[in-house]
VOBA-1610 file (N, C-alpha, C; in pm, whole numbers, padded with zeros to 5 digits, always signed):
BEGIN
Unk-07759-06394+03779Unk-07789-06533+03761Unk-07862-06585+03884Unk-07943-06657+03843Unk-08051-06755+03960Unk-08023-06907+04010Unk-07926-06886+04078Unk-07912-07062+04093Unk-08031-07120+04118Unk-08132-07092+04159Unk-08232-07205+04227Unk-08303-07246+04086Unk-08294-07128+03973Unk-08404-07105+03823Unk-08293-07207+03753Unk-08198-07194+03755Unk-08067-07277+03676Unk-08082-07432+03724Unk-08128-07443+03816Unk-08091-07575+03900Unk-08203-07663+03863Unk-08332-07587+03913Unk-08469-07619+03845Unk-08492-07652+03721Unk-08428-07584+03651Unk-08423-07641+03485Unk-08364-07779+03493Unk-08261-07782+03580Unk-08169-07901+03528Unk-08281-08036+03575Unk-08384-08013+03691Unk-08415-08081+03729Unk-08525-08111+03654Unk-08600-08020+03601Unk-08705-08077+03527Unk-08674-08138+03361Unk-08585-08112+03350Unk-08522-08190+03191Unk-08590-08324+03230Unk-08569-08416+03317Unk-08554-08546+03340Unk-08731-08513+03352Unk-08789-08640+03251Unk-08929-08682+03251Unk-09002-08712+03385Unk-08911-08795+03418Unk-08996-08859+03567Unk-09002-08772+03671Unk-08839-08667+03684Unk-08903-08589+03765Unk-08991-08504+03747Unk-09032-08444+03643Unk-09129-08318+03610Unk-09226-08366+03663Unk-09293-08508+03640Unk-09386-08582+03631Unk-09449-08547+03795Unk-09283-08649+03929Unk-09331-08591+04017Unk-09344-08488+04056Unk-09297-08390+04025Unk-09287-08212+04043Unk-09453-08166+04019Unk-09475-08220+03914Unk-09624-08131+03872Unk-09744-08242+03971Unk-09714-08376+03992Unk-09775-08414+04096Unk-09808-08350+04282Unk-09667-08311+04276Unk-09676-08209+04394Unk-09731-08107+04364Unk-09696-08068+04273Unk-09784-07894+04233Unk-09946-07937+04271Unk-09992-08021+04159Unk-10130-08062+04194Unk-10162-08092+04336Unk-10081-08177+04418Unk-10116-08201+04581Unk-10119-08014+04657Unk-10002-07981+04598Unk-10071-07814+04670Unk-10188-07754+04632Unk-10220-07784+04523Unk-10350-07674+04470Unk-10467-07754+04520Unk-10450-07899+04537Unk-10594-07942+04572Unk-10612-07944+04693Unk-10532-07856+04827Unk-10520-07860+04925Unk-10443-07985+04970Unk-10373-08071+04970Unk-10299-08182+05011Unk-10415-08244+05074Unk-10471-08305+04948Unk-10551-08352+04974Unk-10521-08528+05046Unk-10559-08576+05132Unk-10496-08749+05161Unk-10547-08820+05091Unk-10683-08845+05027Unk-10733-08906+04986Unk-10661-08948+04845Unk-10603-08830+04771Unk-10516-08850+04645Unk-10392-08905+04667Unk-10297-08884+04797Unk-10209-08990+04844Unk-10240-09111+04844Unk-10340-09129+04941Unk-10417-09271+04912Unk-10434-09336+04839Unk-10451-09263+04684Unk-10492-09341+04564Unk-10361-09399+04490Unk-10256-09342+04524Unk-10100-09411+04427Unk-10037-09310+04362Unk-10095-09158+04451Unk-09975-09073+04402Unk-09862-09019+04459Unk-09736-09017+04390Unk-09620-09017+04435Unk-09531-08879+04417Unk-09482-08795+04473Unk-09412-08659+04439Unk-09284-08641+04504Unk-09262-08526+04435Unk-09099-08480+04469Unk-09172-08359+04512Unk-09119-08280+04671Unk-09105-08168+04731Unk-08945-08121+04699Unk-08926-08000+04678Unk-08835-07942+04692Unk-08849-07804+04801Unk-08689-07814+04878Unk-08698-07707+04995Unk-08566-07623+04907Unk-08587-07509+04949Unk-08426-07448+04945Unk-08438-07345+05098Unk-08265-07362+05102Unk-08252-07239+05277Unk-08116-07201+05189Unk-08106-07111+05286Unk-07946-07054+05286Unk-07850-07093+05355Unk-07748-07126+05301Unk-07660-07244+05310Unk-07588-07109+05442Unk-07656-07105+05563Unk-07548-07046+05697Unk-07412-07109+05793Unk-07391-07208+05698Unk-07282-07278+05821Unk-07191-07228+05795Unk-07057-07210+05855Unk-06964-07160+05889Unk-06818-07181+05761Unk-06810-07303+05745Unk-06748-07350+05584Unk-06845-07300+05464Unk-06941-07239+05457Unk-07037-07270+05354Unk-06967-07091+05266Unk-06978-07139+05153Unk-06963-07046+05068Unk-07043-06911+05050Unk-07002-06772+05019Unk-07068-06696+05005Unk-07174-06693+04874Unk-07329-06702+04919Unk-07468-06746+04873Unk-07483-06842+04817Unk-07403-06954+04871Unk-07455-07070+04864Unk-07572-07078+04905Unk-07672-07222+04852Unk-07797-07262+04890Unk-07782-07417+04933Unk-07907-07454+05042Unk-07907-07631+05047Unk-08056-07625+04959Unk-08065-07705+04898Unk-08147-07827+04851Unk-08196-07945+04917Unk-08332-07900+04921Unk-08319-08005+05019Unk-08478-08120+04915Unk-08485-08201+04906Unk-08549-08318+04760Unk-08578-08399+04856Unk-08732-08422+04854Unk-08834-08541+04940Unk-08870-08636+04861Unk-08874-08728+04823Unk-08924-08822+04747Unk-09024-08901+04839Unk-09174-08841+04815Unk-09297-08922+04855Unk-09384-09011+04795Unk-09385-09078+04853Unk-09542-09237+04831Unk-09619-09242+04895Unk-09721-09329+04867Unk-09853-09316+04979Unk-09791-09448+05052Unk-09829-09410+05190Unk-09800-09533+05301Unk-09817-09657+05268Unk-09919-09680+05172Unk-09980-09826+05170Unk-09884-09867+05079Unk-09810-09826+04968Unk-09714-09894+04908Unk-09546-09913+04987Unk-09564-09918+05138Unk-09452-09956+05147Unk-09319-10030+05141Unk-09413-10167+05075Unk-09353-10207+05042Unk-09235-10214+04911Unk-09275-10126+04846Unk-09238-10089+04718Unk-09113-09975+04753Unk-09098-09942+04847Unk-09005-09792+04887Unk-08859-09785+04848Unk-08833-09884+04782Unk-08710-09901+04706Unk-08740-09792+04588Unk-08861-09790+04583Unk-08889-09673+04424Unk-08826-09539+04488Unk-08844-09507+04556Unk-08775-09344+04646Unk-08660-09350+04640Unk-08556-09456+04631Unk-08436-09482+04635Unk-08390-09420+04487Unk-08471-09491+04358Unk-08473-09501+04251Unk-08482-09325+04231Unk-08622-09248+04221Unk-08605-09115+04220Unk-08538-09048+04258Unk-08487-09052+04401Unk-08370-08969+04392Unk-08200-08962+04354Unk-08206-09109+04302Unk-08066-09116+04242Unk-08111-09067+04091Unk-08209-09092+04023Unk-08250-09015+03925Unk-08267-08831+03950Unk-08258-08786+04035Unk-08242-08671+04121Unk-08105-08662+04113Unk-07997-08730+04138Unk-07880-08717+04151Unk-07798-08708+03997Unk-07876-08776+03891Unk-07819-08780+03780Unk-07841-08619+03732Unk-07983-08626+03770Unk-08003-08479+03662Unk-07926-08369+03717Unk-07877-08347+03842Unk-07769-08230+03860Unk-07640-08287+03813Unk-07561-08190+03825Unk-07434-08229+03789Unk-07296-08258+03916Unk-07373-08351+04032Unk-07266-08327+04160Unk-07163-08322+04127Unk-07060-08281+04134Unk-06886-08320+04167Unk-06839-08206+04079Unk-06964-08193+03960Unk-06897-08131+03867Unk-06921-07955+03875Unk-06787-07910+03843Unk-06801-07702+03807Unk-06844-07711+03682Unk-06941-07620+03686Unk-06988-07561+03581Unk-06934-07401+03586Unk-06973-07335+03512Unk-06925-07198+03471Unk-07012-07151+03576Unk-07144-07192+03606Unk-07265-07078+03723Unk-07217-07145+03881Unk-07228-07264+03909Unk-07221-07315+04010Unk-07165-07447+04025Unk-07166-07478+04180Unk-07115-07618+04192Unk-07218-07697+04312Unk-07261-07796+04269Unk-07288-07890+04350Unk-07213-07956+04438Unk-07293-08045+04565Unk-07262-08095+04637Unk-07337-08197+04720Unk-07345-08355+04700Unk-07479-08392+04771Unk-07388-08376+04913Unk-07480-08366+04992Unk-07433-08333+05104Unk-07467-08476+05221Unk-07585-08499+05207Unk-07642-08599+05308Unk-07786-08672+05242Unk-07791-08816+05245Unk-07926-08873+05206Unk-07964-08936+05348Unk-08091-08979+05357Unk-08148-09062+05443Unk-08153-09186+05397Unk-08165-09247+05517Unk-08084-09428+05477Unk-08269-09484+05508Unk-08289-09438+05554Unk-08416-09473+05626Unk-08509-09413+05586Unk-08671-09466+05530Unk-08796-09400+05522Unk-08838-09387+05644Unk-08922-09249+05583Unk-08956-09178+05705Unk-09145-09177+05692Unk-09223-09114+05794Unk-09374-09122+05797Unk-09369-09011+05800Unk-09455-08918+05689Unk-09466-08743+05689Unk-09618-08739+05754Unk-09716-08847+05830Unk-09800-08802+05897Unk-09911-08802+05804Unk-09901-08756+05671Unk-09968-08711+05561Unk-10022-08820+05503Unk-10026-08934+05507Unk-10027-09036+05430Unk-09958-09121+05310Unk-09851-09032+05347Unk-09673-09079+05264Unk-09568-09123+05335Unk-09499-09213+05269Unk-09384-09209+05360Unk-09241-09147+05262Unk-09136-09102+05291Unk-09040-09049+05210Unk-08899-09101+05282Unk-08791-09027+05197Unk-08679-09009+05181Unk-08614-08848+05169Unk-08540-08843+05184Unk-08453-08714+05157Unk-08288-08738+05087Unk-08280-08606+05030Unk-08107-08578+04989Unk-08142-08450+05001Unk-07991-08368+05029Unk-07991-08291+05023Unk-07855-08233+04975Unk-07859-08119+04912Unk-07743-08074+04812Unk-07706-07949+04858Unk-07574-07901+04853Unk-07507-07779+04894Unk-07477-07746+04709Unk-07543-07597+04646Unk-07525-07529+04582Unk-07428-07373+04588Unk-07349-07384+04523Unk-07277-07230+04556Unk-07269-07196+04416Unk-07267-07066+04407Unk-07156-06984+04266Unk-07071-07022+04254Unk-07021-07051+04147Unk-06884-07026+04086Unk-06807-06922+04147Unk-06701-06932+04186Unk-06635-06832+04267Unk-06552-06711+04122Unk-06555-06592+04169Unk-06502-06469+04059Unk-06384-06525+04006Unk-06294-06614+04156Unk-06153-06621+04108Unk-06132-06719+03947Unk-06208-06843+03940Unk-06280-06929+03860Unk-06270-06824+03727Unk-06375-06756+03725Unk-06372-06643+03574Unk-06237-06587+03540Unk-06169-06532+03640Unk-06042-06465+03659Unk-05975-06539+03537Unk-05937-06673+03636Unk-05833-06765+03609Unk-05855-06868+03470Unk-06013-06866+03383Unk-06029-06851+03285Unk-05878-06741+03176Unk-05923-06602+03218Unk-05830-06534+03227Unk-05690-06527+03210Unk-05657-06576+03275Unk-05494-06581+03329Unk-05445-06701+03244Unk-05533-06782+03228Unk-05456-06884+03167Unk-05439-06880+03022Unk-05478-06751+02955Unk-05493-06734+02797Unk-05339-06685+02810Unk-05295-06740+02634Unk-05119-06789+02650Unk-05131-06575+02584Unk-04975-06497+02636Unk-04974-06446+02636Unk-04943-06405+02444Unk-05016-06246+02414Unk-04984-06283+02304Unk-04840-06228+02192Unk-04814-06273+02123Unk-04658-06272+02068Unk-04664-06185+01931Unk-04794-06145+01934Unk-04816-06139+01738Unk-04782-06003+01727Unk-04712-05915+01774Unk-04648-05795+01766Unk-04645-05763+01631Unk-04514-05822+01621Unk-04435-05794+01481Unk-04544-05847+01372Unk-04636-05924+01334Unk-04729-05960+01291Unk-04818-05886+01285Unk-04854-05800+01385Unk-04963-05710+01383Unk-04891-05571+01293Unk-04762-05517+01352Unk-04724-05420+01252Unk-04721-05434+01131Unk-04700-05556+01065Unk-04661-05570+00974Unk-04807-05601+00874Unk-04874-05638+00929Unk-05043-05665+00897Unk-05117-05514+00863Unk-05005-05390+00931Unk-05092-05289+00929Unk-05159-05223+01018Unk-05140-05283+01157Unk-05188-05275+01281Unk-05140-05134+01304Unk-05157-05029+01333Unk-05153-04905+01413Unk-05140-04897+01528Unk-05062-04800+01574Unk-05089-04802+01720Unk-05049-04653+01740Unk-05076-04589+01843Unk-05035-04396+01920Unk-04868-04467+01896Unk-04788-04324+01894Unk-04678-04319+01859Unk-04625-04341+02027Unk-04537-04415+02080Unk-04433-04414+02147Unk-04489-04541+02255Unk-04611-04568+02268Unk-04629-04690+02262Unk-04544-04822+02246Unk-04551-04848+02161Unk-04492-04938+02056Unk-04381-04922+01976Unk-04259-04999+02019Unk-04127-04922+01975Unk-04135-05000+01837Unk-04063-04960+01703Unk-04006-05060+01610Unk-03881-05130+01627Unk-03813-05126+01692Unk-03692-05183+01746Unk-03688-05333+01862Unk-03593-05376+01888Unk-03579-05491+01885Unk-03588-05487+02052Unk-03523-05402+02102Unk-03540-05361+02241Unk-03648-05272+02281Unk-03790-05333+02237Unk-03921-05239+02296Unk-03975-05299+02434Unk-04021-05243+02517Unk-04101-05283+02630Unk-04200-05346+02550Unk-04246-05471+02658Unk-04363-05558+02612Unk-04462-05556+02676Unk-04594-05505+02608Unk-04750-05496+02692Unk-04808-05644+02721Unk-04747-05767+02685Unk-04816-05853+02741Unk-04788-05881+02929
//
């Protein structure tokens, strides 16, 4: 399994972000270009690293989500606020899933100047696996089963000495 391919899906479900996603795509291919900043276009960068800190789970990832504008709409920069809590909906923070778990970890309170002719924001998210024990304990918690006498009697077979017919048999659950 691919957390970053799993995660990515989740993120592009949501319209607006794809929207900015393929806006960034386009700012890379046309060379980042300024002049197209300039004009009123707005994108989502995404970073990923490997989550190395010391609490951090084995292959965990950070996430790290830029929400950019062109400088001249600064006044408007409440919209960056807006995308990335729309960023925040489309994962699932708090919540386990069966692959992984989220975590926002840290946002910026403050816009920032990328030099580029944008100004942005950040969040950033701690991703891990689902831990084995998680599947296990799926597992463990299935009620043990009783249908013995039900199963012999259904016709169920079993190797001889196995399975006592008597009332005092050892039990395989």
């Amino acid at each position: 399994m691919d957390i970053r391919f799993d995660v990515f899906n989740l993120i592009f479900r949501d319209a607006l972000l794809r929207a900015l996603l393929v806006n960034h795509a386009n700012r890379i291919d046309s060379g980042h270009a300024s002049e197209r900043a300039a004009a009123g276009m707005c994108y989502v960068a995404l970073r990923w690293a490997d989550n190395d800190g010391a609490r951090a789970a084995e292959g965990s990832q950070l996430l790290t989500a830029q929400a950019h504008m062109p400088r001249h709409r600064s006044d408007d920069h409440v919209y960056l606020d807006v995308v990335l809590e729309r960023l925040r909906a489309a994962l699932p923070v708090g919540a386990a899933s069966d692959s992984f778990t989220i975590r926002c970890r840290e946002s910026s309170q403050e816009v920032m100047d990328s030099g580029a002719g944008t100004i942005f924001k950040t969040t950033t998210f701690e991703i891990a696996p689902a831990s084995p024990q998680r599947a296990g304990r799926i597992l463990l918690d299935l009620p043990s089963w009783t249908g013995r006498a039900e199963a012999l009697a259904a016709g169920v077979t079993t190797p001889r000495g196995l399975v006592a017919a008597g009332p005092g048999s050892p039990s395989l659950n």
